[in-house]
N, C-alpha and C positions, 0 to 999 in steps of 0.2 A: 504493500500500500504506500509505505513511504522513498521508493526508490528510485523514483524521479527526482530530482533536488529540487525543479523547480515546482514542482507542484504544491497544491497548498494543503494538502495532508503532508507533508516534508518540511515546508516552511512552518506549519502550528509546530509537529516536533519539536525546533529547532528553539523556538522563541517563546512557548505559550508552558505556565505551570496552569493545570486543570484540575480546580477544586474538585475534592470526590472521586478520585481517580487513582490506581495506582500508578503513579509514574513509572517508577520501572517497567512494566508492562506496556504501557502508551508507547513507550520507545521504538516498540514492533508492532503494536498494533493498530496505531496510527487513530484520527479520529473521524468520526462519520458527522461530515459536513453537512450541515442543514442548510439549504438555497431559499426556500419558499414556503410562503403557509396559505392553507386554503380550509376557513372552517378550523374542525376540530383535529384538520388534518394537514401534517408539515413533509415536506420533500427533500431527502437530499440532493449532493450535486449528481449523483449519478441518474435521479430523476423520479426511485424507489421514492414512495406512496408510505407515512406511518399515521396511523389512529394513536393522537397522542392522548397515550389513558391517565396521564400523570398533569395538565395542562402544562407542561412544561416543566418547573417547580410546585408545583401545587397551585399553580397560578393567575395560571390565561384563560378567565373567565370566560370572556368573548369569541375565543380562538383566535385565530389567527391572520386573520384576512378582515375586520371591521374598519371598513373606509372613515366611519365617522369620528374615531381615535386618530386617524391619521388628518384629518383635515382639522379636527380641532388642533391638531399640534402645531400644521402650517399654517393657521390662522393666527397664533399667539407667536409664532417665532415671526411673524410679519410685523406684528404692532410691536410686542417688546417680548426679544427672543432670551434675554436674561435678566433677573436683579436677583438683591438682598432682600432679609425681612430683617436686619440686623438696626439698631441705635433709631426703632421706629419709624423705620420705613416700612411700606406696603405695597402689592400690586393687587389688581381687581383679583384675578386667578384665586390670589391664596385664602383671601379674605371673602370670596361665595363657596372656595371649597368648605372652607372653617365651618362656616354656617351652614352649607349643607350635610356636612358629617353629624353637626350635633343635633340636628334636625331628625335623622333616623338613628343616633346614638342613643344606649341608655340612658332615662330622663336622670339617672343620677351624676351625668357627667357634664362638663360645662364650659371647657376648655380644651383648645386645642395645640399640640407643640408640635412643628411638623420637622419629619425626619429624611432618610432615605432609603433606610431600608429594616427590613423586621428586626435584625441585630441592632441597629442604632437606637429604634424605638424602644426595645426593650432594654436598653442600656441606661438608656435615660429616663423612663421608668424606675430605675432602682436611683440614679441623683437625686431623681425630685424625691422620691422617699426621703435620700439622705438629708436634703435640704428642706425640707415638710418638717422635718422632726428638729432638725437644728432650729428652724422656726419657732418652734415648738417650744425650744429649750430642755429636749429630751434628749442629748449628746450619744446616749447609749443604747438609742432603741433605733438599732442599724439593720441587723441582720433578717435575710431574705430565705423564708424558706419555699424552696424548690422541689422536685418532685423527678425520682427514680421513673427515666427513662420519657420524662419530659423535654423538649426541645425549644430554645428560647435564642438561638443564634451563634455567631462563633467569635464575637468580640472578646476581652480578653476577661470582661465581667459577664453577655451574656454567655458568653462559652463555660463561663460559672456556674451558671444559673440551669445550664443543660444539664440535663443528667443521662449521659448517653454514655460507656468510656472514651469509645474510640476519639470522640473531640476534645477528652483529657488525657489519653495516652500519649509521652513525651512532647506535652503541648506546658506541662509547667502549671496546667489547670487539675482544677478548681482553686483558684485566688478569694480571698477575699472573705467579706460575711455571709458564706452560705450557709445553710442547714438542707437536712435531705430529709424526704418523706416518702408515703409509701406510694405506688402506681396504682390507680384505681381500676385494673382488672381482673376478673373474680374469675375468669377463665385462668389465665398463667400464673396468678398468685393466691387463688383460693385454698382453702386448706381441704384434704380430704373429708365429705360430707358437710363442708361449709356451706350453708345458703348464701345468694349474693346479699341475701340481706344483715345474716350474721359477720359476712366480709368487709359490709361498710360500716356495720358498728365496729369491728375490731379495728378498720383503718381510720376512725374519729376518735377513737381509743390511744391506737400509736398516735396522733397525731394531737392530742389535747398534752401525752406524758410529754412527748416532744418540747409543746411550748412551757410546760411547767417547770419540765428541769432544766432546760435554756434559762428561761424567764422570760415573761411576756415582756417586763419592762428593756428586754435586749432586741426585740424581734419587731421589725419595723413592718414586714409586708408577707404577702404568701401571691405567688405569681401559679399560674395552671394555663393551660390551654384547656378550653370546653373538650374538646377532641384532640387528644394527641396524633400529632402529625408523623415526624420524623421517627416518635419511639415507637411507632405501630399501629397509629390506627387504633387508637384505646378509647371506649363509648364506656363512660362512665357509668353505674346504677342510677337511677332516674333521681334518688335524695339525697346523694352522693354532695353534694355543691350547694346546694340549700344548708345542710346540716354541717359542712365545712362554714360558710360564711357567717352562720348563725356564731360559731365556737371563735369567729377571728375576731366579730362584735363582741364578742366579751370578754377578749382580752386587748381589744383596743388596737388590729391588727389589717390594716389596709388590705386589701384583694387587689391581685393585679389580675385581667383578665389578657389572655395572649391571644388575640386571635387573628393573626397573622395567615394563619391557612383558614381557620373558619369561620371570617368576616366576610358578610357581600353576597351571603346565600349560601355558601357550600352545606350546614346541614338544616336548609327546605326553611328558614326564616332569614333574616338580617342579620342579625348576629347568634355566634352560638351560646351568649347571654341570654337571649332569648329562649331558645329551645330547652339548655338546661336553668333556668332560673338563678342566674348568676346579677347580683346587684355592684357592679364594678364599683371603685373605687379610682382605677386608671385603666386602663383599655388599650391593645396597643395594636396598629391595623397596618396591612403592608399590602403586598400581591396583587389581593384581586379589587385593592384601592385604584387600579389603574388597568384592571386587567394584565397586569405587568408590563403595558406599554412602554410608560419610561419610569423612571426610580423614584419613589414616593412613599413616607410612611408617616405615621402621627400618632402619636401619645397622646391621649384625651385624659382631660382628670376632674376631680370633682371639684364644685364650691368651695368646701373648706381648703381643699389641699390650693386651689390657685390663690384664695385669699392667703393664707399665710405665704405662700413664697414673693407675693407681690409685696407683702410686709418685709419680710426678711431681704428683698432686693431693693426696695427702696432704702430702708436702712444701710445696705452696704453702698449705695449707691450705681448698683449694677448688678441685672442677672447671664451671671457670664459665660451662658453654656449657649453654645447654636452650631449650628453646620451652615455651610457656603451657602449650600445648593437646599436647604428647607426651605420648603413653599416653592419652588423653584415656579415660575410666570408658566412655562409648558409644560411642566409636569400638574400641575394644578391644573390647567386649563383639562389637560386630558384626564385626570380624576373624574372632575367634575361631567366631564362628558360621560365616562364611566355610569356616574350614580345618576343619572339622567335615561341613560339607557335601561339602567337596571330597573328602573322605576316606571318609564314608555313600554316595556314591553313585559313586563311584570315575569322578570326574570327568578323571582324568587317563587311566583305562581307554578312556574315552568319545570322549577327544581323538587317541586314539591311532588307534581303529577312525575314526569320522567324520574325520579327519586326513587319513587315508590316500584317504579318496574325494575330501577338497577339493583331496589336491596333486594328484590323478590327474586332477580337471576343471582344475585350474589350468595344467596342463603340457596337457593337449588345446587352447590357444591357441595354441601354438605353431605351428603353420600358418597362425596368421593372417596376412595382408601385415602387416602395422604390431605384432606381436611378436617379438623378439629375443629373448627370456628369458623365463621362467618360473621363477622360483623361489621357496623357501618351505621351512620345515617344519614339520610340527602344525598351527594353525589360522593361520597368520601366512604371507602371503604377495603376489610381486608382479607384473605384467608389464611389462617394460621395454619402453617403445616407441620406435620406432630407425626410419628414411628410408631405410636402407639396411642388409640384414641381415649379408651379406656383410664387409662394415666395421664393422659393429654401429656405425653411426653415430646415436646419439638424436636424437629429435625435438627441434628447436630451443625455446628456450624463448617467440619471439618468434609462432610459431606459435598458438597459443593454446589447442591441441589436447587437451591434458591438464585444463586447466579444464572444455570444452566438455565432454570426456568427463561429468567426475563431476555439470556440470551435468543431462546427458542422465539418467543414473543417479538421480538426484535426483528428475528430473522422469516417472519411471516408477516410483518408489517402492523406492528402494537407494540407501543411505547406504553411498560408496567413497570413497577420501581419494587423488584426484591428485595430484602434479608434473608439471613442464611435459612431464615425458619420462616418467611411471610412473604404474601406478595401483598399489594398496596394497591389502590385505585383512587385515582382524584379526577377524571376529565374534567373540560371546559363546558360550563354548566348551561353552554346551547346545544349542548350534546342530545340527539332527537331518539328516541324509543328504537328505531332500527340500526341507529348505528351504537347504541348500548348492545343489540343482540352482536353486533358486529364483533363488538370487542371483544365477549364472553365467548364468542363460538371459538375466538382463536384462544380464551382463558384455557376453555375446553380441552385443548390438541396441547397444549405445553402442559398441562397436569399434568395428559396420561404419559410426557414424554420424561417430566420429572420422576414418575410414580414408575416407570420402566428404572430409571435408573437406583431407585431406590431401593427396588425390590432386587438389583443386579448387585447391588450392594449386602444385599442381605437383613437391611434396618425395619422392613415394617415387622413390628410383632405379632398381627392377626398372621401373617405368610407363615412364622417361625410354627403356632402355634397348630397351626392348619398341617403341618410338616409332622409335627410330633405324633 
C-alpha cells in the first residue's frame, strides 16, 4: 500500500502520528483514505462505498453530505471569517448559539462557556469546579469523582477523569484530584444472583462509603456520561442517576453531566438528561453540537455556579481561562445551523421511530452463540461478546476476535468500532429503517465469521460442553 513514495498513503506514513492507532503496525499497513461523503455513507480514494455505523467518532449527526452546514459556513466566513470572545468582545454567531443551547438545555442550566472540543469542555468543567468553590471559600473541596470505564477525553486532567487504562498506560495519568467509582453495568459487574436492582443499591452503597471516607467536604463534583460511550456502551438501570444525584444533594456535590456523545438526540430525546433524569449542574456538549462539521464544544453551568465565579473574577479583576478559537464566528454559525435543523425536521422524532427498529434488530442477536448482551438506547448501541453465556464470561482480549470482527465489517463495506470483547454502534441519526437492516445484515456475516474463529480456537464453553 505504501510503496509508491509518492502516493498519499506513503506521504501520511511519513508525516502523520494517528491517534488510536498502532503505529508500529500503520508502518505496513498504511491508511484507508477517505475522498467523499454521501448521507450516512463515506468513500474512499479507491472509490469503495462504507455505511458509517460509528458517525465517524460518535459524531456526524447529519452525515455527510448536508449542503446547509456547508453554506452556512461560507456565508459566515464571507461577513467575518474569524474573531475572539476574549476582554468582551462578541460576534452574532456565538451569542444566538449561546441562547439557542440554553433554550433546549436543562432549565437548571444558565450559562454558556464555549470550547473546542469534548476534552477541552470537560477540562474546564473541572476549573470552574475549582474556581466555584474557591469562590466559595471552600479551598479543599476539589476532588472529582469519576467512574470505572467512563470516558471524558484525553487532556492531561480529562485523560484523569477517564477511567479507561489504556489512556493511563505510560501516559503518567491519572494526575491530579481524582477519585474512582463503580461502572453502572449489572450485566459485567453484577454479582452472581444479583438483581439489577440489588446492583444499584450496592453501587449507591460503594459510592455514598466513597464520599464519606474521602469526605464530602474534599469532593467538589461527580462527572458521568448518561450512556457510556468509549467504555462500552453502558445503559445505566433506569434509578441508577436519580438516586446518585439525590446522594450528591446531600453532600453538597455538583453533577457534571458529559454528554458529548449523547447530546442532540443520540438516545430518542435532547439530551441524555433527559431520558435518564439527570438534573445537571454543568453539562458538557461537543460532536453532534455541529454534527462534527467544524470544532465546537460548550460547558453550560448553573445560576449559582456562574454567579459566584463572576464574583470571584471581578474580585480578581479577571476570568483568565479561554481558548483562541471558542465561539469561533463559523463554527457557531454552523452549530447553530445544526440545532435548527435538528428542530425543522424533528430529528429527535426520527430517532425515536428509526431507534426503536435499531434496538429491536440489535436485541435479535441475542441468540447468537458469541452474544451475551444486547444493549442500547436510541441510535447508540452494543453487543457484548462473552465464551461463555451462562457466566457471561467475555471474550479474552488475547483472542483477537473483536478486531477481526470490525476488520470483516470493514472489508464488506461497514464502519463498526470493536473491543476485544464488544462491538459498538452509533450511526448518523438520518440513518433510514432500511439502511439500519443494511448495517445489521452485514453485523450478521462478521458474527458468524468471528464465532468460526472462536470456536477454531476452542473458547466457546457450550462447544467444550456439547464435546464432553
Amino acid at each position: 500500500m505504501t510503496s509508491n513514495p509518492n502516493s498519499l498513503a506513503a506521504r501520511d506514513v511519513a508525516t502523520l502520528i494517528h491517534p488510536y492507532t498502532n503505529l508500529e503496525k500503520h508502518k505496513e499497513s498504511g491508511p484507508t483514505i477517505m475522498a467523499r461523503g454521501d448521507g450516512v455513507y463515506v468513500h474512499d480514494d479507491s472509490g469503495k462505498r462504507y455505511l458509517e455505523g460509528m458517525a465517524g467518532l460518535w459524531s456526524t449527526s447529519l452525515g455527510f453530505s448536508e449542503k446547509r452546514l456547508i453554506e452556512a459556513a461560507v456565508r459566515q466566513m464571507e461577513q467575518l471569517p474569524t474573531y475572539h470572545i476574549f476582554g468582551g468582545r462578541s460576534t452574532e454567531p456565538s451569542i444566538e448559539l449561546a441562547e439557542a443551547l440554553l433554550k433546549i438545555a436543562p432549565k437548571s442550566l444558565s450559562k454558556v462557556l464555549f470550547a473546542n472540543s469534548g476534552s477541552e469542555a470537560n477540562d474546564q468543567a473541572a476549573k470552574l469546579v475549582w474556581f466555584y468553590n474557591n469562590a466559595l471559600g471552600r479551598p479543599n473541596k476539589k476532588r472529582i469523582i469519576g467512574r470505572h470505564r467512563g470516558y471524558h477525553g484525553i487532556t492531561v486532567f480529562s485523560g484523569s477523569l477517564t477511567g479507561l487504562p489504556h489512556n493511563h498506560n505510560a501516559w503518567d495519568l491519572p494526575m491530579g484530584p481524582v477519585l474512582r467509582t463503580d461502572c453502572p453495568s449489572h450485566y459485567l459487574y453484577g454479582e452472581p444472583g444479583e438483581s439489577e436492582a440489588q446492583f444499584t443499591d450496592r453501587l449507591l452503597k460503594n459510592l455514598e462509603e466513597l464520599i464519606l471516607r474521602e469526605g464530602p467536604e474534599t469532593i467538589g463534583a461527580f462527572i458521568a456520561e448518561p450512556v457510556n460511550g468509549a467504555g462500552g456502551v453502558i445503559v445505566p438501570p433506569r434509578d441508577y442517576f436519580p438516586r446518585v444525584q439525590a446522594l450528591l444533594r446531600q453532600h453538597d456535590i455538583l453533577m457534571i453531566a458529559d454528554e458529548v456523545i449523547c447530546g442532540f438526540g443520540r438516545t430518542g430525546q435532547m439530551f441524555g438528561c433527559d431520558t435518564f433524569g439527570i438534573e445537571p449542574d454543568i453539562m458538557t456538549v461537543a460532536k453532534a453540537l455541529s454534527s462534527a462539521y467544524l470544532p465546537i464544544s460548550a460547558t453550560l453551568i448553573s445560576a449559582p455556579i456562574a454567579e459566584a465565579i463572576t464574583g470571584l473574577a471581578g474580585r480578581l479583576g479577571n476570568f483568565a481561562h479561554g481558548f483562541t478559537y471558542a465561539g469561533h464566528p463559523v463554527s457557531s454559525a454552523v452549530a447553530l445551523e445544526t440545532l435548527k435543523i435538528y428542530e425543522e425536521r424533528d430529528i429527535i422524532g426520527h430517532v425515536a421511530e428509526v431507534g426503536a427498529h435499531f434496538q429491536a434488530k440489535l436485541r435479535g442477536f441475542l441468540d447468537h452463540p458469541l452474544v451475551g448482551e444486547a444493549r442500547g438506547v436510541g441510535l447508540i448501541g452494543a453487543l457484548q461478546l462473552v465464551t461463555d453465556k451462562a457466566s457471561r464470561t467475555v471474550l479474552p482480549a488475547a483472542a483477537g476476535i473483536g478486531a477481526m470482527i470490525q476488520a470483516a465489517a470493514m472489508e464488506k463495506g461497514l464502519i463498526v468500532r470493536a473491543s476485544p470483547d464488544a462491538v459498538y454502534f452509533c450511526p448518523p441519526l438520518i440513518i433510514t429503517k432500511a439502511q439500519v437492516d443494511e448495517l445489521f445484515s452485514v453485523v450478521a456475516e462478521v458474527l458468524d465469521i468471528g464465532l468460526a474463529e472462536a470456536r477454531r480456537q476452542g473458547l466457546l464453553a457450550a462447544d467444550r460442553q456439547a464435546a464432553e
